[in-house]
ZALUMSE-141091 format. One record per residue: residue number from 0; residue in one letter; x, y, z of N, C-alpha, C in turn. Coordinates in steps of 0.1 Angstrom, whole numbers. Example, Ala and Ser with C-alpha at 12.3 -4.5 7.8 and 13.67 -1.06 7.14 Angstrom:
<atom 0,A,<132,-57,78>,<123,-45,78>,<132,-33,78>> <atom 1,S,<128,-22,71>,<137,-11,71>,<129,0,79>> 
This chain:
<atom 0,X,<56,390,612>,<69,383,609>,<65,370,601>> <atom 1,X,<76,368,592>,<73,353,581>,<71,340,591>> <atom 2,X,<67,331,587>,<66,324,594>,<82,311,591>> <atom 3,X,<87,303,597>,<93,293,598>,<92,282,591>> <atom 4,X,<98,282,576>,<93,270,570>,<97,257,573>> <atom 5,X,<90,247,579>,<98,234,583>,<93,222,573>> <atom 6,X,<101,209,578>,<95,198,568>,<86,191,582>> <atom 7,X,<78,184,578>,<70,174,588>,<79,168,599>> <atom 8,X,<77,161,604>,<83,147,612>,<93,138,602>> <atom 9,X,<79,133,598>,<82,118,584>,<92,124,577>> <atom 10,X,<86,132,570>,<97,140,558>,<110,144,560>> <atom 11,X,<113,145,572>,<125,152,578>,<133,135,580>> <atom 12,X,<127,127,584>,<135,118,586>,<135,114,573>> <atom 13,X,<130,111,563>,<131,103,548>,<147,116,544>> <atom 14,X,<146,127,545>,<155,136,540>,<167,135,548>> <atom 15,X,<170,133,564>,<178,134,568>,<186,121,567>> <atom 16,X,<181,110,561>,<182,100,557>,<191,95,545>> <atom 17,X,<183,105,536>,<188,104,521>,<204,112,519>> <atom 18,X,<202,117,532>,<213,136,532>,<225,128,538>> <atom 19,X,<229,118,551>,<236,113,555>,<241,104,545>> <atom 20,X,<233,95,536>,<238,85,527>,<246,91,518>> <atom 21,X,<241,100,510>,<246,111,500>,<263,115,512>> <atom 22,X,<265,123,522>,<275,127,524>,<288,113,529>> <atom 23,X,<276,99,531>,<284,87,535>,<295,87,520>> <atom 24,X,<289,85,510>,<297,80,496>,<305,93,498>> <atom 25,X,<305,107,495>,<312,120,491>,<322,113,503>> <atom 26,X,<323,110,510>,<332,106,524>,<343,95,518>> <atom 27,X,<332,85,513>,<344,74,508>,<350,78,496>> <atom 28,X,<344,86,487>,<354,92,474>,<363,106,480>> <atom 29,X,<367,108,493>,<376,114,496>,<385,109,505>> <atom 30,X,<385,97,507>,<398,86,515>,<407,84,503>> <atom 31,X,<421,88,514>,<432,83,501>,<435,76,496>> <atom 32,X,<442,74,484>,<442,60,474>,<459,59,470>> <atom 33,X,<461,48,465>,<475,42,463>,<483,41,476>> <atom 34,X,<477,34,486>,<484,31,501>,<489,20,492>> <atom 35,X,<503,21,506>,<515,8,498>,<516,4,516>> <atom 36,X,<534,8,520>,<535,6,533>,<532,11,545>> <atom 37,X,<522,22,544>,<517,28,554>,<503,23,557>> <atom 38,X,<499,14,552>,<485,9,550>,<480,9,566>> <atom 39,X,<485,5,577>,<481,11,592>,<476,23,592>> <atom 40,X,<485,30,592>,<476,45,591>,<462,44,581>> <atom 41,X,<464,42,571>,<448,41,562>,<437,36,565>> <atom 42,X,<438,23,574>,<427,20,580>,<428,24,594>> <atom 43,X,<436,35,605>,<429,37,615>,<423,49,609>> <atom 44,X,<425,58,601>,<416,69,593>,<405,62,588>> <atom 45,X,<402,54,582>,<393,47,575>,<383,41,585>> <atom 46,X,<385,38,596>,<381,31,609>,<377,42,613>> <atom 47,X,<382,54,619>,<376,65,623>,<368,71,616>> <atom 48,X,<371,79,604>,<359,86,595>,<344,82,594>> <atom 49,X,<347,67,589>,<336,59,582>,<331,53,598>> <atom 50,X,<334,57,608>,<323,54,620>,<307,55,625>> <atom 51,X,<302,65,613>,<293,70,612>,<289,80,617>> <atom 52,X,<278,83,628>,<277,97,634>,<268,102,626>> <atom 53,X,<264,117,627>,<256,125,627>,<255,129,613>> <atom 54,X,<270,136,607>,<276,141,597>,<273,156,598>> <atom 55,X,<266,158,616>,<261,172,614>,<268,187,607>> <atom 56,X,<283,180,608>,<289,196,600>,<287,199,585>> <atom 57,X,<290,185,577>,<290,184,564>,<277,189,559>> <atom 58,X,<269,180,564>,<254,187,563>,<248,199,563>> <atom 59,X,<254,207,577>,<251,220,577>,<257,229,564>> <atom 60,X,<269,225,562>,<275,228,549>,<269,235,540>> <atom 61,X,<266,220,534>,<255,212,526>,<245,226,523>> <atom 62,X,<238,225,530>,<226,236,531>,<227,251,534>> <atom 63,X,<237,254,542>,<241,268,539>,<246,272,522>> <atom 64,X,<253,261,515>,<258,266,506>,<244,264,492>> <atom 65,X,<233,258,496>,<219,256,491>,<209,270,494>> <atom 66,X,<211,274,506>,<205,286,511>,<209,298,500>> <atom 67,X,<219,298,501>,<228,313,493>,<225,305,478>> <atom 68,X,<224,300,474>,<221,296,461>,<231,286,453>> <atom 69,X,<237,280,461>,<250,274,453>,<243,263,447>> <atom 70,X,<249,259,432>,<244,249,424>,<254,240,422>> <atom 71,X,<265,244,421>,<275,234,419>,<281,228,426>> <atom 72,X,<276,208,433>,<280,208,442>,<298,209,449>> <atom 73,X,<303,204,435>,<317,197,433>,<328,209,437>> <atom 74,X,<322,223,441>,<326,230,446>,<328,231,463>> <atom 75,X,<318,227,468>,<316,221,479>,<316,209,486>> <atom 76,X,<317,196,480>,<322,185,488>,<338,182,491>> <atom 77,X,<347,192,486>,<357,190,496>,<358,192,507>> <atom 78,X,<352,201,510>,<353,213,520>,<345,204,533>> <atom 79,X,<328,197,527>,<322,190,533>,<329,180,535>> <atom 80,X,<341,167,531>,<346,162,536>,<362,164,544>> <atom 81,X,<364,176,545>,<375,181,550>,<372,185,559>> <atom 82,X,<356,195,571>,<355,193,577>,<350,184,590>> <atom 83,X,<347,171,582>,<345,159,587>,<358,152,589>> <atom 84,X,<368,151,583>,<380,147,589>,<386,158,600>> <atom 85,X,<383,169,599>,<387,175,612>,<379,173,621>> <atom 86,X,<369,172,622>,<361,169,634>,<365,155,642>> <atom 87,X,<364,144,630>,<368,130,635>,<382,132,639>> <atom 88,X,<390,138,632>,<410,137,643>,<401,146,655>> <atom 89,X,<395,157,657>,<394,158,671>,<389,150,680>> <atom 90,X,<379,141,676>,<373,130,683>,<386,120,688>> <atom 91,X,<393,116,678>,<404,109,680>,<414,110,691>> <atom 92,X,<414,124,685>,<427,130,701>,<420,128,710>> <atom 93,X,<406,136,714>,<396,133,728>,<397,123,734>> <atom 94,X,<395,112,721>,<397,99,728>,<407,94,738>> <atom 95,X,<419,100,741>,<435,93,743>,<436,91,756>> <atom 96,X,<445,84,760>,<446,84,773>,<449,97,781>> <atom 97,X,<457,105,779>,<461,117,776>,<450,133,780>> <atom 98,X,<439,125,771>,<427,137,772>,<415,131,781>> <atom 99,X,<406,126,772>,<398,117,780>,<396,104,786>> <atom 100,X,<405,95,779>,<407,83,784>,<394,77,776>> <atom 101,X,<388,75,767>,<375,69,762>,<378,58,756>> <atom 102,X,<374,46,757>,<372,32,749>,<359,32,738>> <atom 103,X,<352,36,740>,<343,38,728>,<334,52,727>> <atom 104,X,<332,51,707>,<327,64,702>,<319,58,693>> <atom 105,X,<309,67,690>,<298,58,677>,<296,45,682>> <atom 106,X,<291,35,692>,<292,27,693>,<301,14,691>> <atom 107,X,<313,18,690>,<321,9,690>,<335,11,695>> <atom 108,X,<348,5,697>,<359,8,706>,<367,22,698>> <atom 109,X,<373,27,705>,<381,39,694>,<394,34,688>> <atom 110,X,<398,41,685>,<406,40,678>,<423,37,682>> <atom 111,X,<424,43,691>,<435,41,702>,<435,25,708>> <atom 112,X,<423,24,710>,<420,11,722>,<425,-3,704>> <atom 113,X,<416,-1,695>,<422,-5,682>,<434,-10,679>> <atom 114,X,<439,5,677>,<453,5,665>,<467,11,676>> <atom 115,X,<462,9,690>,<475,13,698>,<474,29,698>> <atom 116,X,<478,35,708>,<480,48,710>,<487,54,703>> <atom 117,X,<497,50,699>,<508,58,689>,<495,56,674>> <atom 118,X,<495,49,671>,<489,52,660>,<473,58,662>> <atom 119,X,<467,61,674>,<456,69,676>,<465,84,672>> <atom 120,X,<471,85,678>,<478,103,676>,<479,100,660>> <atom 121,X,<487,92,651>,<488,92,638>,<480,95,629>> <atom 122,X,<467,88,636>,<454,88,631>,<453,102,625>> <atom 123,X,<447,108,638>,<448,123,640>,<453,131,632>> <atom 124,X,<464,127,632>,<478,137,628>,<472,138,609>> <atom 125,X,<470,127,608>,<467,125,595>,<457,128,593>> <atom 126,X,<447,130,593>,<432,133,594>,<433,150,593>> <atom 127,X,<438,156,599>,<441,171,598>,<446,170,586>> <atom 128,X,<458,163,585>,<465,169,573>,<459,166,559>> <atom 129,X,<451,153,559>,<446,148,547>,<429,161,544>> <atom 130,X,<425,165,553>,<419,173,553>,<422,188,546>> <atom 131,X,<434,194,551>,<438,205,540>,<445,201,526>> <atom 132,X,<453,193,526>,<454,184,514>,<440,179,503>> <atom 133,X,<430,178,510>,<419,175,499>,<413,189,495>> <atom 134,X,<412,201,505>,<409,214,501>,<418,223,491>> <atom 135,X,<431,221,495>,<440,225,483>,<440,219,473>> <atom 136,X,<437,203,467>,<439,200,459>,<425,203,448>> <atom 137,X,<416,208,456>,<405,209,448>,<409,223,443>> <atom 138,X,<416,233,454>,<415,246,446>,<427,248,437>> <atom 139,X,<435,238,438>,<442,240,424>,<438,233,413>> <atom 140,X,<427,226,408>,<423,220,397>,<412,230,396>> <atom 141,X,<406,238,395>,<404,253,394>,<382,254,399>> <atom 142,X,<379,261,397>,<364,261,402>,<365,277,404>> <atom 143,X,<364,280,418>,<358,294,421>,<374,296,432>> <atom 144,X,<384,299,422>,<395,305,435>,<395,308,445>> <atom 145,X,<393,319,439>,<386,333,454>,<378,331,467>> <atom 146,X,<366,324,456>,<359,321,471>,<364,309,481>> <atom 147,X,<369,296,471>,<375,288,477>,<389,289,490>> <atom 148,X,<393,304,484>,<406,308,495>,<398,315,511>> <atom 149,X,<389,320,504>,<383,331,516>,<377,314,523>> <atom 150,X,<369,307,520>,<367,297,525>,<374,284,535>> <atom 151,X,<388,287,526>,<399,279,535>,<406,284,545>> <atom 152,X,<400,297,541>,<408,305,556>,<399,306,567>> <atom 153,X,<385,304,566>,<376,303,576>,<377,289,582>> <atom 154,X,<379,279,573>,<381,266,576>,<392,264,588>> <atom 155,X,<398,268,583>,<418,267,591>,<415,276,604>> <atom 156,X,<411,284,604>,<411,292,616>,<400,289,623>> <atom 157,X,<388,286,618>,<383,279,629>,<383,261,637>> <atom 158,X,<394,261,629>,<402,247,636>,<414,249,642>> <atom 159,X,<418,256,642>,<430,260,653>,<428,268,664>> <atom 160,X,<439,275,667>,<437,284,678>,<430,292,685>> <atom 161,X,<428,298,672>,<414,306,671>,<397,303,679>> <atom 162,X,<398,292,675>,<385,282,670>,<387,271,683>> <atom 163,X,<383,255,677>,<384,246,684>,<398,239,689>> <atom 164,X,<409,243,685>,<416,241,693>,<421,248,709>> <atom 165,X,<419,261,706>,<419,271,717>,<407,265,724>> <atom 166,X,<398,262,721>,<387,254,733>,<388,243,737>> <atom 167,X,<396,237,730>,<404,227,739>,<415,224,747>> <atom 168,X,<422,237,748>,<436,242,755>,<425,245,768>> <atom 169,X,<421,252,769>,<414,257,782>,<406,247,790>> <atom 170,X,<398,240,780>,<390,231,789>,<400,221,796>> <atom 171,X,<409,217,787>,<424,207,795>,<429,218,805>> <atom 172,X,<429,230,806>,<435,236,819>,<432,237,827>> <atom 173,X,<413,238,827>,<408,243,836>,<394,224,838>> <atom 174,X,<403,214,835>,<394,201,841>,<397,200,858>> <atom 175,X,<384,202,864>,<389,200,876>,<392,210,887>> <atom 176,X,<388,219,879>,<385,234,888>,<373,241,883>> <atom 177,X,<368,250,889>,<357,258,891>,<357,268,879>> <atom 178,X,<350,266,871>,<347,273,859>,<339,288,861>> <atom 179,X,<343,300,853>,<333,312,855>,<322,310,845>> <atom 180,X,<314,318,846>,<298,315,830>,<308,322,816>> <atom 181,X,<318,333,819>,<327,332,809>,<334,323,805>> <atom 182,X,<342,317,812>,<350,306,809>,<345,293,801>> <atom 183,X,<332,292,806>,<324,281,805>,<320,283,790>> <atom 184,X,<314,296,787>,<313,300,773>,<324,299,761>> <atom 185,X,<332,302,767>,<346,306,761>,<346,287,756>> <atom 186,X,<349,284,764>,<354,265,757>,<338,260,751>> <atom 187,X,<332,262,750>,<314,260,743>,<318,263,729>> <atom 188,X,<320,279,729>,<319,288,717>,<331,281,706>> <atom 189,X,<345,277,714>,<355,275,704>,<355,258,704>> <atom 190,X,<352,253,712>,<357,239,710>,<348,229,705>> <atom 191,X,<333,235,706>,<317,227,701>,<318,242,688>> <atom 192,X,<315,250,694>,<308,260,685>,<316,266,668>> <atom 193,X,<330,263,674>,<338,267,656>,<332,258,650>> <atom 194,X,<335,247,649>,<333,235,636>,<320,243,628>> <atom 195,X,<309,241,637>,<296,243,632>,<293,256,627>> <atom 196,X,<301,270,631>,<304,280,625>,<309,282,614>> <atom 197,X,<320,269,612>,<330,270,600>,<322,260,589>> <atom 198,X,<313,253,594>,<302,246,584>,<295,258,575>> <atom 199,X,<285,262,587>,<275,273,578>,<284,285,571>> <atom 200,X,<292,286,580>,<301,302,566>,<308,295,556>> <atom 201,X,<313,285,560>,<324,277,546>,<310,278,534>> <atom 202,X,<301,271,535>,<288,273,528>,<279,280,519>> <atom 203,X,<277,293,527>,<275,306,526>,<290,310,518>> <atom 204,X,<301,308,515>,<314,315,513>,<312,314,497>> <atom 205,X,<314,299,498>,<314,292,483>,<297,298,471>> <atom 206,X,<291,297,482>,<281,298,474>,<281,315,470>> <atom 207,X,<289,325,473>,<286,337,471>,<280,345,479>> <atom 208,X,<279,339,492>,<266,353,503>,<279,365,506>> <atom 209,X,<273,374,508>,<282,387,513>,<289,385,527>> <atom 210,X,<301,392,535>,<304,393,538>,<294,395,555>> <atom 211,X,<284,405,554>,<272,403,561>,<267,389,566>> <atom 212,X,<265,383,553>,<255,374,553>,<264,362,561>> <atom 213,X,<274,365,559>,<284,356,563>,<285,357,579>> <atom 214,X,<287,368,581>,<287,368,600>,<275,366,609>> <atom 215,X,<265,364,598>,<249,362,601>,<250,345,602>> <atom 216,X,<260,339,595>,<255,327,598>,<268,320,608>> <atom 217,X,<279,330,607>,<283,327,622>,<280,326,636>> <atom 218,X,<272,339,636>,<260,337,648>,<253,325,647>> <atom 219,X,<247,321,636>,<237,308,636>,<246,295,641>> <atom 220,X,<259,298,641>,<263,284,642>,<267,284,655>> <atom 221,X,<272,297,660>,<276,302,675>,<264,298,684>> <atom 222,X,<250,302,680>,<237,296,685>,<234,282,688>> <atom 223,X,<237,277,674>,<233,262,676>,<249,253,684>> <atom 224,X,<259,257,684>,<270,252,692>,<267,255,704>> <atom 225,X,<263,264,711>,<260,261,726>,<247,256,730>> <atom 226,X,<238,255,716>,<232,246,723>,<231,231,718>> <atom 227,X,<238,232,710>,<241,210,711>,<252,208,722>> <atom 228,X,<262,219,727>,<269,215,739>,<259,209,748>> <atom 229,X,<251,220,749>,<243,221,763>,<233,204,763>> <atom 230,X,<229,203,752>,<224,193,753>,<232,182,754>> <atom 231,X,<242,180,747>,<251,172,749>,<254,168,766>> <atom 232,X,<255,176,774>,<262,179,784>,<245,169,795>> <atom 233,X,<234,174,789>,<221,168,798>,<222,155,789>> <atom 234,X,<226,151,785>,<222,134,780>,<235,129,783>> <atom 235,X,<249,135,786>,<256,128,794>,<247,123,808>> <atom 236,X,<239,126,811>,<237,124,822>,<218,117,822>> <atom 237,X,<214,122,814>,<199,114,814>,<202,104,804>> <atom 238,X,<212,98,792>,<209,89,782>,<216,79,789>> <atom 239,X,<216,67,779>,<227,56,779>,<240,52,773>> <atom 240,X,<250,42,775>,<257,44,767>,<251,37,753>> <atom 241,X,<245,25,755>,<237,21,743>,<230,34,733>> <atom 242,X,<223,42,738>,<216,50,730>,<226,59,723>> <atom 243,X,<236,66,731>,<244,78,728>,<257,75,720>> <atom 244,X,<262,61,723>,<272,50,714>,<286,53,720>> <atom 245,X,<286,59,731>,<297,64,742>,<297,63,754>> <atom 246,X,<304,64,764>,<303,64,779>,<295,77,785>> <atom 247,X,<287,75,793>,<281,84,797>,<281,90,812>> <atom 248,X,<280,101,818>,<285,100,830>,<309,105,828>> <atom 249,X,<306,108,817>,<326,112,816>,<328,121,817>> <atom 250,X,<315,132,818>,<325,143,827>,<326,146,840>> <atom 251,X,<313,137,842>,<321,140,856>,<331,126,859>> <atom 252,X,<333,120,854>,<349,107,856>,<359,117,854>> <atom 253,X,<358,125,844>,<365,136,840>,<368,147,848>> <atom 254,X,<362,150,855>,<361,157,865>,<362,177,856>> <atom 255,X,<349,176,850>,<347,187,839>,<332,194,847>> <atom 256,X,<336,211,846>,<323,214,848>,<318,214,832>> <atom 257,X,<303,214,837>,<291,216,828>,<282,226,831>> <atom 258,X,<279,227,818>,<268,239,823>,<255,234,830>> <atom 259,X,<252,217,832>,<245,215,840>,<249,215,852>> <atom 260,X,<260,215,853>,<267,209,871>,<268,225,873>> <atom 261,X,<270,236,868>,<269,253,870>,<253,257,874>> <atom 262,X,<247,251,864>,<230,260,863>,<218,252,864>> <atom 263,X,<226,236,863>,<211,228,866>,<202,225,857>> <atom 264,X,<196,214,860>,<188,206,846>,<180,217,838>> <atom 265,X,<171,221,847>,<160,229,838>,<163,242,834>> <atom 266,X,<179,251,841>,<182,264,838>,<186,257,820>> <atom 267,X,<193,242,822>,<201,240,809>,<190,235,798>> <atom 268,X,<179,228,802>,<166,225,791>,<165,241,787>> <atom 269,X,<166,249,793>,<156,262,788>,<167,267,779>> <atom 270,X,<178,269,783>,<187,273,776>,<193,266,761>> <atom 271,X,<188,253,760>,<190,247,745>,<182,249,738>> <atom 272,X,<171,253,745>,<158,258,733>,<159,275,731>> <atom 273,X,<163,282,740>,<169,295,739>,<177,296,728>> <atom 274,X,<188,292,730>,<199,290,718>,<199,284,702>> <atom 275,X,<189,279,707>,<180,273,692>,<169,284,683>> <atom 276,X,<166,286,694>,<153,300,690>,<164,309,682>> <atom 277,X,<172,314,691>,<181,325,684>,<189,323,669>> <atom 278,X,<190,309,670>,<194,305,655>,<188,307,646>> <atom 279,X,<173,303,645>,<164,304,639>,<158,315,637>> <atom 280,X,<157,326,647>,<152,336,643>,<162,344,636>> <atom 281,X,<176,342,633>,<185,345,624>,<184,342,606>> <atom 282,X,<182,328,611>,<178,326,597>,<163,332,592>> <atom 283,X,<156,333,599>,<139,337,596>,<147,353,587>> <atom 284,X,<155,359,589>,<155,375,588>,<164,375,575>> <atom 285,X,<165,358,566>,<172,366,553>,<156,359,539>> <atom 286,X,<163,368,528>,<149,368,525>,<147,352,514>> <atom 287,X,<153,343,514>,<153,327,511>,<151,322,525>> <atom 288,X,<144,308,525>,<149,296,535>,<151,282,532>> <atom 289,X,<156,276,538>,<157,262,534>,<153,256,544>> <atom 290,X,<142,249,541>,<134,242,556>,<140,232,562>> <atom 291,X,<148,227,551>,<152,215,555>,<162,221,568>> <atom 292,X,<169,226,565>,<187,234,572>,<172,243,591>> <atom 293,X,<163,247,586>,<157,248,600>,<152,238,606>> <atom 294,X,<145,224,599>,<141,216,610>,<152,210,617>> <atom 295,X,<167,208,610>,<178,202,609>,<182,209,627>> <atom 296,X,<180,224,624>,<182,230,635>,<173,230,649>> <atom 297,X,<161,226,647>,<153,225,656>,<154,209,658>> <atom 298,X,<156,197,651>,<155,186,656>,<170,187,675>> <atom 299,X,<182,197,670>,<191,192,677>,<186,198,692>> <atom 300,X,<175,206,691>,<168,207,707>,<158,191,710>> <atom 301,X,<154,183,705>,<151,172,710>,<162,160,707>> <atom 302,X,<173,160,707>,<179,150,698>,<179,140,711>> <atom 303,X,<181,126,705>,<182,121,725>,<201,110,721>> <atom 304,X,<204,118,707>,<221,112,711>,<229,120,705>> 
C-alpha cells in the first residue's frame, strides 16, 4: 500500500497559516457592499463572519477542489465563502437564548449578547441568505454552469433538512433524554458531519471528479465529522474556556448526551483516531494526493481547540 504523504510539523503550520489568511481576505471580498439603512444588520454579519475560527470548511474546500485538479480558483471561492456564512448563521442561532444560551464564541461575546436577540436571529437569517445569493450570483456571471448547479445543490441540501439542519431538529428534541448509539450518530453525521461533507464534494464537484469520486469524498467528510464531534465533545470537558474561546462544560449545562457521557474518555480518544484513520485511508485509495488536505485531516485528531 502507497504510503501517506504528509507535510512536517513546521510546514504544516507555515501553510495552515498562509491558507487561513488567503481564505480571511476571499471572506472580506464577499461581505455585502452599498449598506444604507440597514447598516445593523451588516455589522452583526460582519461581527460574526470575520470572528475568526478555524475556516475548517472553506479550506477543506480549498483542497478537495486542488485534489481533483481544479485550477481556477474564482470558480470556487464563492462557494468557499458561502459555506462559511452558513456555518457562522449556524453558530449564531446555537448561540440564542432559545438553543444554547452562549455569551461567547471565538473568544469573544456573540452576537446576540452584542446586537440584541432580535438581531442575533437577523444575523442568521441573513447569513443563509447572503450565502445563496453569493453562489447564484457567481453562477450567473458564467464559469462552469453545470458543475456549479450540481454543486449548489449539494451545498443546499446539505444545509437543510437533509443535512445539518435535520441534526439540529433532533438534537433540540432529544436534549435531556437518553440518546441510542443511533440517535447519537444520526445528530453527529447531519449536524457536525454535512458542512464538512458539503466542503469536500462541493470541491471535488467544481473541479470535475466523477460522480464516484464524489461519494468517496462524502465518506471522507462523514469520517472526519464524527470525529471532530468526538473530539469536540472530549475538550468540552478536558480544555478551557481560554484555550477553546467558548464555555466549556455546556453540555452538560445543556443537559446533552455525548458520546463521552455514552462510551467514556478512552472508548471516545480511540474512536477520533478511528474515524480519522478511515478518512485517510479513503483518500490513500485515489490515485493523486494532496498532503496538505491529509495532514489538515490528521492535525483534527490532536487539535486541543
Amino acid at each position: 500500500m502507497k504510503d501517506l504523504l504528509k507535510l512536517d510539523n513546521d510546514e504544516f503550520k507555515v501553510e495552515m497559516k498562509t491558507r487561513t489568511a488567503h481564505i480571511e481576505e476571499i471572506l472580506k471580498s464577499y461581505l455585502p457592499e452599498n449598506i444604507t439603512q440597514q447598516k445593523t444588520i451588516y455589522d452583526a454579519m460582519e461581527y460574526s463572519l470575520m470572528a475568526g475560527g478555524k475556516r475548517l470548511r472553506p479550506m477543506l474546500m480549498l483542497e478537495a477542489y486542488r485534489l481533483f485538479g481544479g485550477k481556477d480558483e474564482s470558480i470556487v471561492t464563492p462557494f468557499m465563502a458561502a459555506i462559511e456564512m452558513i456555518h457562522t448563521y449556524s453558530l449564531v442561532h446555537d448561540d440564542l437564548p432559545a438553543m444554547d444560551n452562549d455569551d461567547y464564541r471565538r473568544g469573544r461575546k456573540t452576537t446576540h449578547i452584542v446586537y440584541g436577540e432580535d438581531m442575533g436571529i437577523l444575523a442568521g437569517d441573513a447569513l443563509l441568505n447572503y450565502a445563496y445569493e453569493t453562489v447564484a450570483k457567481s453562477m450567473a456571471s458564467g464559469g462552469k454552469p453545470e458543475l456549479q448547479a450540481k454543486a449548489f445543490a449539494v451545498l443546499s441540501q446539505k444545509a437543510g433538512i437533509y443535512g445539518m439542519v435535520g441534526g439540529q431538529v433532533v438534537d433540540v428534541e432529544m436534549t435531556g433524554k437518553d440518546l441510542s448509539e443511533e440517535q447519537l450518530e444520526f445528530i453527529y453525521r447531519l449536524k457536525t458531519g454535512a458542512l464538512l461533507e458539503a466542503s469536500l464534494m462541493t470541491g471535488a464537484v467544481l473541479a470535475g471528479a466523477s460522480d464516484e469520486e464524489v461519494r468517496a469524498m462524502e465518506k471522507v467528510g462523514r469520517n472526519v465529522g464524527m470525529a471532530f464531534q468526538i473530539q469536540d465533545d472530549i475538550l468540552d470537558i478536558t480544555s478551557t474556556t481560554e484555550e477553546l474561546g467558548k464555555p466549556v462544560h455546556s453540555d452538560e449545562k445543556n443537559a446533552k448526551s455525548t458520546y463521552v457521557a455514552i462510551y467514556g474518555m478512552d472508548e471516545s480518544l480511540k474512536a477520533v483516531e478511528e474515524y480519522s484513520e478511515k478518512a485517510l485511508n479513503i483518500l490513500l485509495e485515489f490515485d493523486m494526493q494532496n498532503a496538505y488536505l491529509n495532514s489538515l485531516i490528521e492535525m483534527l485528531i490532536n487539535r486541543k481547540k
